[in-house]
KOLVO-41557 format. One record per residue: x negated, z negated, y of N, C-alpha, C in turn; residue in one letter; residue number from 1. Coordinates in Angstrom, 1 decimal. Example, Ala and Ser with C-alpha at 12.3 -4.5 7.8 and 13.67 -1.06 7.14 Angstrom:
nx = -13.2 | nz = -7.8 | ny = -5.7 | cax = -12.3 | caz = -7.8 | cay = -4.5 | cx = -13.2 | cz = -7.8 | cy = -3.3 | residuo = A | num = 1
nx = -12.8 | nz = -7.1 | ny = -2.2 | cax = -13.7 | caz = -7.1 | cay = -1.1 | cx = -12.9 | cz = -7.9 | cy = 0.0 | residuo = S | num = 2
END
This chain:
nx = 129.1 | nz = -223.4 | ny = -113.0 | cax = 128.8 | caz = -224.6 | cay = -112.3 | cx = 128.2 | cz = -225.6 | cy = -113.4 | residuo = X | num = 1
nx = 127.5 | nz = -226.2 | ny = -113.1 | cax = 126.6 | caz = -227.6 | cay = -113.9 | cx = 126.9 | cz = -228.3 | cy = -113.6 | residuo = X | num = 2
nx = 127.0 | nz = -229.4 | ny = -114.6 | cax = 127.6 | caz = -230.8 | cay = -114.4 | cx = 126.8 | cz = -231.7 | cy = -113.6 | residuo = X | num = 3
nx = 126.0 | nz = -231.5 | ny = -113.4 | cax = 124.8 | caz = -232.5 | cay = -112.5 | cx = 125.7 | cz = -231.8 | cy = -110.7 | residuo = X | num = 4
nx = 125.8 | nz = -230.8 | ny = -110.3 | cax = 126.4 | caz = -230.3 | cay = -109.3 | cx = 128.0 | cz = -230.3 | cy = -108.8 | residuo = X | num = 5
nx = 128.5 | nz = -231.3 | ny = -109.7 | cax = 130.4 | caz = -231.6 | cay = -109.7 | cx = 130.6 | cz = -231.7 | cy = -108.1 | residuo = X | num = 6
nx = 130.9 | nz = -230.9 | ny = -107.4 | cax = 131.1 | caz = -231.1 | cay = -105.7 | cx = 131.9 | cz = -232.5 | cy = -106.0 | residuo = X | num = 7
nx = 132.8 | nz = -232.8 | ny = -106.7 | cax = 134.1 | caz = -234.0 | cay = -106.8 | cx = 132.7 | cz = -235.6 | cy = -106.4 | residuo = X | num = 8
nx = 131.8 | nz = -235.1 | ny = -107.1 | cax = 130.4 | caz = -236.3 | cay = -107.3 | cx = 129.7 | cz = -236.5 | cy = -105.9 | residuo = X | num = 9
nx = 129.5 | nz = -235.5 | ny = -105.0 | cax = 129.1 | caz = -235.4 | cay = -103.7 | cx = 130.2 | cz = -235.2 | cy = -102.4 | residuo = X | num = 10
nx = 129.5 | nz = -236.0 | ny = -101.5 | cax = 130.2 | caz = -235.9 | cay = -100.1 | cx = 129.6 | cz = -234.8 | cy = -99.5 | residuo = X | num = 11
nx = 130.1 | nz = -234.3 | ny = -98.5 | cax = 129.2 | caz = -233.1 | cay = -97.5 | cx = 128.6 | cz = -233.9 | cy = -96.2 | residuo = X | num = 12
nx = 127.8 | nz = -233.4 | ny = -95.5 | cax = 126.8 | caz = -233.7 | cay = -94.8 | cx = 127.8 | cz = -234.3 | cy = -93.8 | residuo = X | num = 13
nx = 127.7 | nz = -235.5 | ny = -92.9 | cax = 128.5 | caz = -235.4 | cay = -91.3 | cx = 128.6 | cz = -234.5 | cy = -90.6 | residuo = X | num = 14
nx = 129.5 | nz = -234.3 | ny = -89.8 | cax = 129.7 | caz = -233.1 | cay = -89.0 | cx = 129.5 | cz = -233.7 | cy = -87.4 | residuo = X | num = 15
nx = 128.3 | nz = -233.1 | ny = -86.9 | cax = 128.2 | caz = -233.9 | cay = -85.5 | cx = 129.5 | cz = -233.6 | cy = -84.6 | residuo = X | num = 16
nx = 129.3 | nz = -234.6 | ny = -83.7 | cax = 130.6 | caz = -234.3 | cay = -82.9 | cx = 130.2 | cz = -233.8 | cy = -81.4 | residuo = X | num = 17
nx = 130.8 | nz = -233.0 | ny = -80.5 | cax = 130.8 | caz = -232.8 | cay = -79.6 | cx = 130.7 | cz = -233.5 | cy = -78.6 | residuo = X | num = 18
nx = 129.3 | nz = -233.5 | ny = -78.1 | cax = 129.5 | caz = -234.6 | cay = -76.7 | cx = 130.8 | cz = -234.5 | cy = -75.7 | residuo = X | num = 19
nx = 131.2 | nz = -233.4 | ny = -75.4 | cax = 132.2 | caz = -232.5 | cay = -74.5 | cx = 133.8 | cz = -233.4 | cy = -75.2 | residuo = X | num = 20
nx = 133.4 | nz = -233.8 | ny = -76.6 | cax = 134.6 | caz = -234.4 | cay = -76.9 | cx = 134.7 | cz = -235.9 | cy = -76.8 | residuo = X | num = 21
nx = 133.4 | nz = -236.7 | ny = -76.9 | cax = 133.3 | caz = -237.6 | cay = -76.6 | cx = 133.7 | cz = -238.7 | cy = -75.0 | residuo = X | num = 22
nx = 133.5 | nz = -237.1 | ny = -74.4 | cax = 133.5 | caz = -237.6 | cay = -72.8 | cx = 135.3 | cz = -237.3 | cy = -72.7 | residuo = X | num = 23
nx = 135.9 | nz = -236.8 | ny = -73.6 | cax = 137.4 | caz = -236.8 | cay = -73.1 | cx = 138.7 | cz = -237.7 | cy = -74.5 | residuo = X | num = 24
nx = 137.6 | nz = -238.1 | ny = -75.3 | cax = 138.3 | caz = -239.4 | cay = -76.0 | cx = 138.1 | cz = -240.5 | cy = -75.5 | residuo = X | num = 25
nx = 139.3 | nz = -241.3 | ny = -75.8 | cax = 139.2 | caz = -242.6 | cay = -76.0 | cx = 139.8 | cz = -243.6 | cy = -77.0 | residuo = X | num = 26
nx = 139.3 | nz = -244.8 | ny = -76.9 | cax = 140.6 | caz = -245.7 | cay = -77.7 | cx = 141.9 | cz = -245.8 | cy = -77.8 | residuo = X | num = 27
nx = 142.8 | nz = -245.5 | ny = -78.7 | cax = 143.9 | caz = -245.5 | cay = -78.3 | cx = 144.9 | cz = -247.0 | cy = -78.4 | residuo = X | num = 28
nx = 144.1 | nz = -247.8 | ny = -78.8 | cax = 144.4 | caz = -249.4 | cay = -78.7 | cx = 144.0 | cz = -249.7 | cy = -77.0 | residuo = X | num = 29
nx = 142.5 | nz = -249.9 | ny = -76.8 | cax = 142.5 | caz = -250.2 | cay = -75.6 | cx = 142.3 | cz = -248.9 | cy = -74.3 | residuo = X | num = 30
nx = 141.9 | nz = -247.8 | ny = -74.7 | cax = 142.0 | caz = -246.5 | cay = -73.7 | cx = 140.6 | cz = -246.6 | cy = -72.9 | residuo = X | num = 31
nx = 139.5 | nz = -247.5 | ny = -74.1 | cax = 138.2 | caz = -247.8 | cay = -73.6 | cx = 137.6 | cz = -246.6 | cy = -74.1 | residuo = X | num = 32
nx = 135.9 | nz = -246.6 | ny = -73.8 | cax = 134.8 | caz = -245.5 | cay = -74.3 | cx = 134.8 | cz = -245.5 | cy = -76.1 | residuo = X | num = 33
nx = 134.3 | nz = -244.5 | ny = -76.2 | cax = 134.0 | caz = -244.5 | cay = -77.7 | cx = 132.3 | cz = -244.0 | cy = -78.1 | residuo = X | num = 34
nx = 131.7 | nz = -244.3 | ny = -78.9 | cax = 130.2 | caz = -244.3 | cay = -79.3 | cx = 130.3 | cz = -243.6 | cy = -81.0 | residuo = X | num = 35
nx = 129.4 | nz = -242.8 | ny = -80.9 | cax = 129.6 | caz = -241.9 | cay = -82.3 | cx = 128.4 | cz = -242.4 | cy = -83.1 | residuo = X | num = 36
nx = 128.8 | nz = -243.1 | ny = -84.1 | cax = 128.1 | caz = -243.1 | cay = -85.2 | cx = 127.6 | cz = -242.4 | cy = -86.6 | residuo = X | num = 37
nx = 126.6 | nz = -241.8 | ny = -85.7 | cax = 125.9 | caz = -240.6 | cay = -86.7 | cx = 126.1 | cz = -241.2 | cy = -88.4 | residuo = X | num = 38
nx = 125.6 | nz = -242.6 | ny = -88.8 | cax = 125.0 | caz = -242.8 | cay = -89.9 | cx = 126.7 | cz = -242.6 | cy = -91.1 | residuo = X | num = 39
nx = 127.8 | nz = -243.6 | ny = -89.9 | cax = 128.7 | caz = -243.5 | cay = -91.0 | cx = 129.9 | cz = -242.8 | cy = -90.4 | residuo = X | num = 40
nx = 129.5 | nz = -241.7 | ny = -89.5 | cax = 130.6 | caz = -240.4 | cay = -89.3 | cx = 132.0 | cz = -241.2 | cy = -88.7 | residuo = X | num = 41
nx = 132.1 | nz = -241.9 | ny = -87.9 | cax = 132.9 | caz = -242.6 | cay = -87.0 | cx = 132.6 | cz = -242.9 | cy = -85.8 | residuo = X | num = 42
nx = 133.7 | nz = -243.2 | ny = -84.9 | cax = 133.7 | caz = -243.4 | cay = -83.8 | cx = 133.8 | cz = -245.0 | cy = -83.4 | residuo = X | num = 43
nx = 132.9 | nz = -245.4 | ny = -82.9 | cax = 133.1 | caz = -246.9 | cay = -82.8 | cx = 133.6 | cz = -247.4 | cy = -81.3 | residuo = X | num = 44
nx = 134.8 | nz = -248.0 | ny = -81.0 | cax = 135.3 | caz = -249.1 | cay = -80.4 | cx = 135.1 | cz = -249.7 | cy = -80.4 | residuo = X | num = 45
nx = 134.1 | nz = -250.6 | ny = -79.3 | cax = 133.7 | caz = -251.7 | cay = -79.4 | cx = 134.6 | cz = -252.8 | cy = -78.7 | residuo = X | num = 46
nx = 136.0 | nz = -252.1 | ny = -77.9 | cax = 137.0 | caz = -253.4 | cay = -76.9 | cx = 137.5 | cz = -253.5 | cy = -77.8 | residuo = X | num = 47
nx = 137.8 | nz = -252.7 | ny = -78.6 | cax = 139.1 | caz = -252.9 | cay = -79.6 | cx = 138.0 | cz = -253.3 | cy = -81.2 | residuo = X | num = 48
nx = 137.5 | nz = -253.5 | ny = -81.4 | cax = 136.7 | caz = -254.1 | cay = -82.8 | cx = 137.4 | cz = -252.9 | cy = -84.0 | residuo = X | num = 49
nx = 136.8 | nz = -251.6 | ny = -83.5 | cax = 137.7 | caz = -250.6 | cay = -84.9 | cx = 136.6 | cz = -249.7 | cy = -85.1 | residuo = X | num = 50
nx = 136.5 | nz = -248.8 | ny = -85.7 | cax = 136.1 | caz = -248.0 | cay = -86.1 | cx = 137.1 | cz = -246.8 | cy = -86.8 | residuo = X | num = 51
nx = 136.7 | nz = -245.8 | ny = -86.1 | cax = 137.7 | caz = -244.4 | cay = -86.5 | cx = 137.3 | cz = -243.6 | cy = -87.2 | residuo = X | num = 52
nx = 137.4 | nz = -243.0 | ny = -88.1 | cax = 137.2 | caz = -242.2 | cay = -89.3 | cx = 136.8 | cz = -240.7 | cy = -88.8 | residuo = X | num = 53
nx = 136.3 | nz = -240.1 | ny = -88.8 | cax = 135.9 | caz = -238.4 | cay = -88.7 | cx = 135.9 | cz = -237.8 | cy = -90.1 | residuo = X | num = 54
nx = 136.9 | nz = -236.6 | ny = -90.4 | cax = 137.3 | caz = -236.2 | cay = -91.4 | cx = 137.3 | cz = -235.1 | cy = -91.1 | residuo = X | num = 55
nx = 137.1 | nz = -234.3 | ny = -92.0 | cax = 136.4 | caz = -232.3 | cay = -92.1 | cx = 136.3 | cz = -232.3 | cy = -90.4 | residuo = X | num = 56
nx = 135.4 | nz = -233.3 | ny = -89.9 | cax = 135.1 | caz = -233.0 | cay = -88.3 | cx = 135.9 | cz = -232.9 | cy = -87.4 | residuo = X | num = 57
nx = 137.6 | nz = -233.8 | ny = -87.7 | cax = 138.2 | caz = -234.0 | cay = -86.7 | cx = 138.5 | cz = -235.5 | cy = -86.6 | residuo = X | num = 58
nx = 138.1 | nz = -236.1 | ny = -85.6 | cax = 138.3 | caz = -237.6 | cay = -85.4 | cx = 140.0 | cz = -237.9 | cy = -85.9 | residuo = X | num = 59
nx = 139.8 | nz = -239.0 | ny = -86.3 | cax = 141.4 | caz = -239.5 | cay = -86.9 | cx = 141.8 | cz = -240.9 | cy = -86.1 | residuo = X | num = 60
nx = 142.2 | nz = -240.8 | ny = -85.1 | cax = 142.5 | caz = -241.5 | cay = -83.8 | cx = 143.7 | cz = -242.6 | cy = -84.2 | residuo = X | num = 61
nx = 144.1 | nz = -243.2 | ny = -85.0 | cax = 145.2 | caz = -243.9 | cay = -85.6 | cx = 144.6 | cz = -245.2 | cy = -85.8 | residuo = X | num = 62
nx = 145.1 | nz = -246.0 | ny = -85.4 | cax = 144.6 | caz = -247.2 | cay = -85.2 | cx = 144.7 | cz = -248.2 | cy = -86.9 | residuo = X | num = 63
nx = 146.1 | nz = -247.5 | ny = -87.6 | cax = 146.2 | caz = -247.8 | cay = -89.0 | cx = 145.2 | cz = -247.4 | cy = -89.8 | residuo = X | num = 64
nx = 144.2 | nz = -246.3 | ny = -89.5 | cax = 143.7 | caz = -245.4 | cay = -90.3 | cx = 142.1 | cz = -246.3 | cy = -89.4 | residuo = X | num = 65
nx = 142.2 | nz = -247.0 | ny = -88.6 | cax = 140.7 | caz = -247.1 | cay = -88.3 | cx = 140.0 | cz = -248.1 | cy = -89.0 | residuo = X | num = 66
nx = 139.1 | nz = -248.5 | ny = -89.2 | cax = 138.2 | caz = -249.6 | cay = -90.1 | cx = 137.9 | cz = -250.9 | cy = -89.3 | residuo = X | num = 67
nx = 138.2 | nz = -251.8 | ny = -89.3 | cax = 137.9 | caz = -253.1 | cay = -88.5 | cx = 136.2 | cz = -253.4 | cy = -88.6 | residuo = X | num = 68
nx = 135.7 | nz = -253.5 | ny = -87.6 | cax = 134.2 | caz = -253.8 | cay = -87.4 | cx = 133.8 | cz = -255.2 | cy = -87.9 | residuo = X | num = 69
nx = 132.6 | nz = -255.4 | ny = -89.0 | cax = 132.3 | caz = -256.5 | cay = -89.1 | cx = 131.7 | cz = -257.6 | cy = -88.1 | residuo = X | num = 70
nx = 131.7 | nz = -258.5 | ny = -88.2 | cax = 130.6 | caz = -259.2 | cay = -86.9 | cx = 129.6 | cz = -259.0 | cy = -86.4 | residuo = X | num = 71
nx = 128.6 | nz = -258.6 | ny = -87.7 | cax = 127.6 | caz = -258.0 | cay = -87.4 | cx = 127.2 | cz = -256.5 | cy = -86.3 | residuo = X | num = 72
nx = 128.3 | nz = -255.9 | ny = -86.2 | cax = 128.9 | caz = -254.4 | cay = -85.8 | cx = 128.5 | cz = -254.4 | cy = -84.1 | residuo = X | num = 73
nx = 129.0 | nz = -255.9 | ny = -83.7 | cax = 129.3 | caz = -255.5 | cay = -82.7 | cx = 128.5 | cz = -255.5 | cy = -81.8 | residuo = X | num = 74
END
């Protein structure tokens, strides 16, 4: 391995998500729709102002673990 190639230095690609899964999640704050954002690999709540984390491609549904949306977000 080469030091220019440290995996620890790089992230892996997003892992798309299944529409099939989209259509049977929800919010678990408000039990509203969710919208998948490609760019930063989360699931956005827009009733609930969160954003949910996608990790090795499984949504992390925890409302402690979700990202608060900026103003601009919404």
């Amino acid at each position: 391995m080469t030091a220019d190639k440290d995996p620890a230095m790089t992230s892996p690609p997003p892992t798309a998500v299944d529409p099939r899964l989209l259509e049977i999640l929800v919010c678990p704050v408000t039990r509203g729709p969710l919208e998948y954002d490609r760019t930063r690999n989360e699931l956005i709540s827009r009733s609930a102002r969160l954003a949910y984390p996608i990790r090795d491609g499984a949504p992390v549904m925890l409302p402690d673990e979700a990202r608060p949306l900026e103003e601009g977000e919404a």
